[in-house]
C-alpha positions in Angstrom: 0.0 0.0 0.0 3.2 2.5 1.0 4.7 1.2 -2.2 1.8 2.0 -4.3 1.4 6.1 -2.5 4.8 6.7 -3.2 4.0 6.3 -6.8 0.8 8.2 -7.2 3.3 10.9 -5.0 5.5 10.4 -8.0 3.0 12.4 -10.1 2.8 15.3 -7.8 6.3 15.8 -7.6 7.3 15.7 -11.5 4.2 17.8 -12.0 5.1 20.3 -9.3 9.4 19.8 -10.6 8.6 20.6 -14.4 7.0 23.3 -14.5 9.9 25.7 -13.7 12.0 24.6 -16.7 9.4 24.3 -19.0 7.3 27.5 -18.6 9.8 30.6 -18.8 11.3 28.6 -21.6 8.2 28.8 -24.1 8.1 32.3 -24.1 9.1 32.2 -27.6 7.6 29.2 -28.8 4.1 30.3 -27.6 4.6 34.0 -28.4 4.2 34.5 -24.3 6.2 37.7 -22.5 7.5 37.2 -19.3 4.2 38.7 -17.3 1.9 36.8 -19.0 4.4 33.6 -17.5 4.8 34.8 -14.6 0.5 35.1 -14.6 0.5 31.5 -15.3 2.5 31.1 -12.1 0.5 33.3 -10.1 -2.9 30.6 -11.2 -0.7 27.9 -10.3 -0.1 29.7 -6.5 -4.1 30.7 -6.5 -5.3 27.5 -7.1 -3.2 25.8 -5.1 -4.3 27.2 -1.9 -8.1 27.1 -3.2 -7.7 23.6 -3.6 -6.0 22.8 -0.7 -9.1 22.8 1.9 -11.7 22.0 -0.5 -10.2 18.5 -1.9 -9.3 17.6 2.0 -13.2 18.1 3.2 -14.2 16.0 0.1 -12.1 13.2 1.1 -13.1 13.5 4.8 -17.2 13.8 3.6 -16.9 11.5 0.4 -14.3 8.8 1.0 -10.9 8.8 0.4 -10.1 6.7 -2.3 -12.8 8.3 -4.3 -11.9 11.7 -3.9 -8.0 10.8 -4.7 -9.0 8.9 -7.8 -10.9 11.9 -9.4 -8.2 14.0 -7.8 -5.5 11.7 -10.3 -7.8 12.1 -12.9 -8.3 15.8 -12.9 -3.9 16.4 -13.3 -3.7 13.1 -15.4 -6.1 15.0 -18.2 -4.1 18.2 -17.0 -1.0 16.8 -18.1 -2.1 15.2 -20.9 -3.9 18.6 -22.0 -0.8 20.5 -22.3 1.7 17.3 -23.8 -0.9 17.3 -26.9 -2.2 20.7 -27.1 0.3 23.1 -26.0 -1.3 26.8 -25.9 -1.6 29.5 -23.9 -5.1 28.3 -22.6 -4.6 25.0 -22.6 -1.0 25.5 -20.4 -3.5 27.8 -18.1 -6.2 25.4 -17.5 -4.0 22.4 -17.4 -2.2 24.3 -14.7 -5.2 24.5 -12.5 -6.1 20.9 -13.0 -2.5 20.1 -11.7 -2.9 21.6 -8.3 -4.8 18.9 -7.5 -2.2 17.2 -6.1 -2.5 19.1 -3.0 -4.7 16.7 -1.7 -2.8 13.8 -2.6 -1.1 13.5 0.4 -4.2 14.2 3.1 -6.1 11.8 1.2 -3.8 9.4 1.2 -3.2 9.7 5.3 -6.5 9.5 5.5 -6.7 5.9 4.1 -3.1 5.5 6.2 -4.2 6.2 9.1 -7.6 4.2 9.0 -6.0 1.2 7.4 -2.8 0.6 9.3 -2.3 3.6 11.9 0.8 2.0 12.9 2.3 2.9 9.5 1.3 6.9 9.4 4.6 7.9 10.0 6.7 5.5 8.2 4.4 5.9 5.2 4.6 10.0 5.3 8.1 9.8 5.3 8.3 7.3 2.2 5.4 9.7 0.7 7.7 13.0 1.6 11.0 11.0 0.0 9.4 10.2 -3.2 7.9 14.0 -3.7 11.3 15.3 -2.6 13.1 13.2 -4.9 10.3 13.8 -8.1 10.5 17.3 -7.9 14.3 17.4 -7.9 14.7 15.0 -10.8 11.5 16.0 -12.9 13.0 19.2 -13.3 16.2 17.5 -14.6 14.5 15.2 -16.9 11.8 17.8 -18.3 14.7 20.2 -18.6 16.9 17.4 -20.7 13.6 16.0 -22.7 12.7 20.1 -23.3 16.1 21.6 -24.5 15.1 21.6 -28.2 11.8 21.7 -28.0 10.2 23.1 -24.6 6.6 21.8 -25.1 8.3 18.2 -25.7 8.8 18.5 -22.0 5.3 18.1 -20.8 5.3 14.5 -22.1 7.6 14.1 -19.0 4.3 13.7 -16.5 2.5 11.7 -18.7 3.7 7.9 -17.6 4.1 9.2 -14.2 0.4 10.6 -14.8 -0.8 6.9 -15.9 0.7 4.8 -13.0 -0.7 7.2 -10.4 -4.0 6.4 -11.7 -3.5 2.8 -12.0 -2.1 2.7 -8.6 -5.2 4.4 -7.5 -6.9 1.2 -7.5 -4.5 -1.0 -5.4 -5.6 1.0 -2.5 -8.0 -0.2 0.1 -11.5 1.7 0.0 -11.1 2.8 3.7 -13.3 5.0 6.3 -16.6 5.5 6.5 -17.4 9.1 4.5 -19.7 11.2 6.9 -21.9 12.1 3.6 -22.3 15.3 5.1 -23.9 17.9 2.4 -21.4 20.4 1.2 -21.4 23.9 2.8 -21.3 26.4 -0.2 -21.5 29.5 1.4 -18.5 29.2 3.9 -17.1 27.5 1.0 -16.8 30.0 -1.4 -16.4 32.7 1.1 -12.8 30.9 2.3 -12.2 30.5 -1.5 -12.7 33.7 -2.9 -10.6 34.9 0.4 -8.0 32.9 -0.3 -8.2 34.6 -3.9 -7.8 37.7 -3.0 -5.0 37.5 -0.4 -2.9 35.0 -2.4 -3.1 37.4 -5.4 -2.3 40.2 -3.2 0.9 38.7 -1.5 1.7 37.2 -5.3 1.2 40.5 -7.4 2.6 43.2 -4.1 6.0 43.4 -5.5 4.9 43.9 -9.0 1.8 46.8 -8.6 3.4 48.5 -5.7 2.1 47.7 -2.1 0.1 50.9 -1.8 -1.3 50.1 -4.6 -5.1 50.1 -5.4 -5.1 46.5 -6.9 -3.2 45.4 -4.0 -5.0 47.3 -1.0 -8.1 45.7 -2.7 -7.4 42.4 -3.4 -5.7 42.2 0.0 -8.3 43.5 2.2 -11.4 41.8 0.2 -9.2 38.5 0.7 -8.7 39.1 4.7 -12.7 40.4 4.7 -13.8 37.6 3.3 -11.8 34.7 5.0 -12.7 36.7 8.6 -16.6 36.4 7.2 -15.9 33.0 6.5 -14.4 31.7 10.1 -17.7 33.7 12.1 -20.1 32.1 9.6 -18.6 28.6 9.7 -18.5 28.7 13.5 -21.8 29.5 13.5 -23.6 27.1 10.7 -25.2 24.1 10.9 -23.3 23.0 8.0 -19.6 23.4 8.4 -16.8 23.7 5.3 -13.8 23.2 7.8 -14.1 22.5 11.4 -11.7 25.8 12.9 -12.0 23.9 16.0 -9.6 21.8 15.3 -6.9 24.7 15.8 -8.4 24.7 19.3 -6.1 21.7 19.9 -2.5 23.0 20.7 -0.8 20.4 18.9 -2.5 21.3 15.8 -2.2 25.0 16.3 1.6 24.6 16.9 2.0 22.0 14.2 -0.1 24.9 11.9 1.8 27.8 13.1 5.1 26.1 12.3 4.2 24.8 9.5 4.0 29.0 8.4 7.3 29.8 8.8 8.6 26.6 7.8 7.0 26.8 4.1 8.1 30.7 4.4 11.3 30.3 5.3 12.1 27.5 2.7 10.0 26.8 -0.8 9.7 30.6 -1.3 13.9 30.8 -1.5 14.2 28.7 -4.7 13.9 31.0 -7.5 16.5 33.1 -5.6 18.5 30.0 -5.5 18.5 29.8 -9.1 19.2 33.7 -10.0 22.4 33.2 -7.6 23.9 30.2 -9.1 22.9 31.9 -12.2 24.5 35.0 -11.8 28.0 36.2 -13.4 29.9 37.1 -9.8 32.1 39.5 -13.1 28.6 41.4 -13.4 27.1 41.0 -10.1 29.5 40.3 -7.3 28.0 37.2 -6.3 27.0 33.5 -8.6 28.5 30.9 -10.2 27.3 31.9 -14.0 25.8 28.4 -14.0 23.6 27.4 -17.1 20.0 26.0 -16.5 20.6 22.3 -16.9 23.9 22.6 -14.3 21.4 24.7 -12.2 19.0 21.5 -12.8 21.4 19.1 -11.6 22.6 20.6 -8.4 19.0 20.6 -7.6 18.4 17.1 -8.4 21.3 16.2 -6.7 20.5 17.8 -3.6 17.4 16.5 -3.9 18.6 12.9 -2.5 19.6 14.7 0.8 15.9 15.5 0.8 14.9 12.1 0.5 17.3 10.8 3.2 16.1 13.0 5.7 12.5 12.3 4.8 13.0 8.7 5.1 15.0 9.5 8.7 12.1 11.4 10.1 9.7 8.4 10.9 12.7 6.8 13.1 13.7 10.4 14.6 10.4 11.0 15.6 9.8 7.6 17.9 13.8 8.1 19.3 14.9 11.9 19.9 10.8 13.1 20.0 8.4 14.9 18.1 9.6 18.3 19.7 12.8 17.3 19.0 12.6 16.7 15.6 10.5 19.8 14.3 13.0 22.1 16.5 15.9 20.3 14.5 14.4 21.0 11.1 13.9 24.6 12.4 17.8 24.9 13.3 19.6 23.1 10.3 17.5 25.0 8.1 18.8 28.2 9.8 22.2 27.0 9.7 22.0 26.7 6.1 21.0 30.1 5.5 23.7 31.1 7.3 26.1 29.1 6.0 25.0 30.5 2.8 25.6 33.7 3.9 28.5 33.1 5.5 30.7 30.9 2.5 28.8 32.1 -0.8 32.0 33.0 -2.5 32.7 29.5 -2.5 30.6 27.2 -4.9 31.2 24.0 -1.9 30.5 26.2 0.9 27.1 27.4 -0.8 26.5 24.0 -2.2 27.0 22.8 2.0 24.4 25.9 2.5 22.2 24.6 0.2 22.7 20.6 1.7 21.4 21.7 4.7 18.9 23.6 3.5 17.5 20.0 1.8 17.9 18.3 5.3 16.0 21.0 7.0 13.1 21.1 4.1 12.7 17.2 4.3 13.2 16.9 7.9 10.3 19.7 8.7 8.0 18.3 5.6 7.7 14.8 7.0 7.5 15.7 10.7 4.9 18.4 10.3 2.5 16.5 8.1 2.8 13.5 10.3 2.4 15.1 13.7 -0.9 17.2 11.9 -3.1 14.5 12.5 -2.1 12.9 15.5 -4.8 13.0 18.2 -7.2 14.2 15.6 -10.5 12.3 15.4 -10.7 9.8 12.0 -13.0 11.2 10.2 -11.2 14.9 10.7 -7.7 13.3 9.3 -8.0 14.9 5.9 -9.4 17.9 6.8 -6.7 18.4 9.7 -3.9 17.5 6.6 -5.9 19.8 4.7 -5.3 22.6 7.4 -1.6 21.9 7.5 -1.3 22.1 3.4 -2.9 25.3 3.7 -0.1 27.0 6.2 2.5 25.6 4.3 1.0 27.3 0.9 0.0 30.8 2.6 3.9 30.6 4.1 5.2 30.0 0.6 3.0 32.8 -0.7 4.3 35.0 2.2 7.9 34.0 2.1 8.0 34.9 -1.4 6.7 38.0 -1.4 8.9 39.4 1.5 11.5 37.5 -0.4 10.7 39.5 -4.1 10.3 43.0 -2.0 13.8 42.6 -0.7 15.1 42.0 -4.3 13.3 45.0 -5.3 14.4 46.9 -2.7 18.3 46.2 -3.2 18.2 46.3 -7.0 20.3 47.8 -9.8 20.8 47.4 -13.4 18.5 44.7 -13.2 20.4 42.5 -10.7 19.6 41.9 -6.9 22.9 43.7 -4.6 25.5 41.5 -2.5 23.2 43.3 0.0 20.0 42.4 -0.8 21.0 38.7 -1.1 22.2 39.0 2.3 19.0 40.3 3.6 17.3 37.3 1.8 19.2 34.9 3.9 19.0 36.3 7.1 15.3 37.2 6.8 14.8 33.7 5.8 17.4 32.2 8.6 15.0 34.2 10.9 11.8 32.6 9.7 13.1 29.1 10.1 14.1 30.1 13.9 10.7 31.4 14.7 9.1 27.9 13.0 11.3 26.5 16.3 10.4 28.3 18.7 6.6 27.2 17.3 7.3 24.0 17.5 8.6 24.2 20.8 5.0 24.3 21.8 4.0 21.1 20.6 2.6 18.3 23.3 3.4 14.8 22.3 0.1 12.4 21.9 0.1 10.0 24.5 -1.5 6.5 23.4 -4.7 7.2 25.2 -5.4 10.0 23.8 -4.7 9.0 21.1 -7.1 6.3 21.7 -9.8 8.4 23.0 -9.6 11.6 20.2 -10.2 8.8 17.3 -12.7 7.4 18.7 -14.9 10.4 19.6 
């Protein structure tokens, strides 16, 4: 059962690793300018958080296996979509129909943690490997299928896109789905909310943060999602139980999930303009081309899947405080290391090692520990809630992380001094995702016991 998540994770990985390669690169061959790409991205970063609560409560209300099956579906016709018809619309829908993967991995603890609880942890960290390890090397392989011909690169998904959904049925139809009618109006309130401050945060760098678009977006986003928690603690008919933050392992787990996702995902595009970078023109870089940017990532992408794979034992022998307060540190350390040797390709590359440790460590323990002591038929919906703060963190992160490089700009290129503020602001972020999870309570077997059974 592991054996056959870990490939359907496959397809969320690749999917989520080829896009970077692929879409600044068919500019040209599509007749696309960079704002219209970097619109595409912006979907990608909307949808992604739309999705993230509404597949979870499916799952939770409509069973597991049948939610993740359509869920497959829905990017297998994405990513054949743009492999056969490569357009501009066809690239933007198929983009929305891949961030359905964000409930991949809440679905599948769901039918984890029903069929074999034993296995939760073990099976995250397997799960986590495989999408560490996906993302790293789909980029490479998209990268080397697409260096003629970018659009050639979207065939990359499409076996990956196949075996998910044949794997989909070697897995146990498991739970009971509550059936519980679908509330629309707290439903679309959180989504359009999540609209508007996801665009916000995206788009702040690029219309000004004053601006009128921005204020707007922002504040009918935050409006909306504040109408949404009042109405949703009130109704009959609940989108997401909020209660759940209630509990103080989930509210730490949630909280440090934040700064986790801001202090880590958001850095990789800066990653790649500073290996990128002519140190003759800019001070700083290793004038690395995209496919030697490609395999440094890919590389470092096994010391993701290590750590992943470490996390399950690390959890059951130094503690689940332990562990999350590690990630939070050796990701820390690697910004400073960063900061500290980047005139040196090994010391940035060591930087950049421990950055991968950190980002596996903290993605396997956080999404494990998020459901722990949660009742069963709240699983997906509590994974659901953790997805979420990793995705807001991301959208956060990068935002601070584009208004520094606006900030300390010239001729086009971010300063010495602006890449410095990068890491430390980052570093800083991935110290106060410790002192979250300093908070967290460890789930003794009774109450365990007693929560899942409520």
């Amino acid at each position: 059962m592991i054996v056959a998540m870990a490939l359907i994770e496959s397809l969320s990985g690749v999917t989520q690793g080829y896009l970077n390669p692929i879409l600044p690169a068919l500019g040209p061959v599509l007749n696309i300018d960079d704002p219209t790409i970097n619109g595409i991205f912006l979907i990608s970063n909307v949808s992604f958080a739309v999705m993230t609560p509404i597949i979870s409560r499916l799952g939770d209300r409509f069973g597991y296996r049948l939610v993740l099956r359509c869920s497959t579906v829905a990017v297998a016709a994405g990513v054949m979509l743009m492999a056969l018809m490569p357009t501009l619309l066809t690239v933007s829908i198929g983009v929305v129909m891949l961030t359905c993967v964000v409930g991949f991995i809440p679905l599948m603890m769901g039918i984890l943690r029903v069929t074999s609880s034993a296995d939760t942890r073990r099976g995250v960290s397997v799960m986590i490997g495989t999408l560490m390890i996906t993302v790293g090397f789909g980029g490479l392989l998209a990268g080397l299928v697409g260096a003629h011909d970018p659009a050639r690169g979207f065939w990359v998904g499409v076996p990956f896109a196949l075996l998910a959904l044949l794997m989909t049925f070697f897995l146990p139809d498991a739970g009971v789905p509550t059936r519980e009618p679908v509330a629309l109006l707290p439903m679309i309130c959180c989504s359009l909310g999540l609209v508007g401050l996801v665009t916000a945060l995206s788009m702040g760098p690029d219309w000004g943060w004053l601006s009128l678009k921005t204020l707007l977006s922002g504040l009918a986003g935050v409006g909306l999602l504040l109408w949404w928690t009042r109405i949703d603690a009130r109704a009959e008919k609940q989108f997401i139980n909020l209660r759940l933050l209630s509990v103080p392992r989930v509210r730490s787990v949630s909280l440090a999930t934040f700064f986790f996702g801001f202090a880590s995902i958001s850095y990789f595009g800066t990653n790649g303009i500073f290996l990128h970078s002519d140190a003759a023109v800019t001070g700083y870089g290793f004038a690395l081309n995209p496919l030697a940017i490609a395999v440094v990532l890919a590389l470092s992408s096994v010391l993701g899947l290590g750590s992943s794979l470490l996390t399950g034992r690390a959890l059951t022998t130094i503690g689940e405080r332990t562990t999350l307060m590690l990630a939070g540190i050796i990701l820390a350390s690697g910004f400073v290391v960063m900061a500290v040797g980047h005139g040196s390709f090994v010391g940035y590359c060591v930087g950049f090692a421990l950055f991968n440790v950190g980002l596996g460590t903290y993605q396997s323990a956080t999404r494990a520990l998020s459901v722990e002591g949660v009742p069963l038929e709240e699983t997906a919906t509590a994974a659901g809630l953790n997805e979420l703060a990793l995705s807001v963190g991301i959208a956060v992160g990068a935002a601070v992380v584009k208004m520094l490089s606006s900030t300390f700009a010239a001729d086009g290129h971010i300063l010495m001094q602006g890449m410095i503020a990068i890491w430390i602001s980052l570093a800083l972020a991935a110290l106060v995702a410790t002192w979250f999870s300093r908070g967290y309570t460890p789930v003794t077997a009774s109450v365990t016991t007693e929560e899942a059974t409520a």
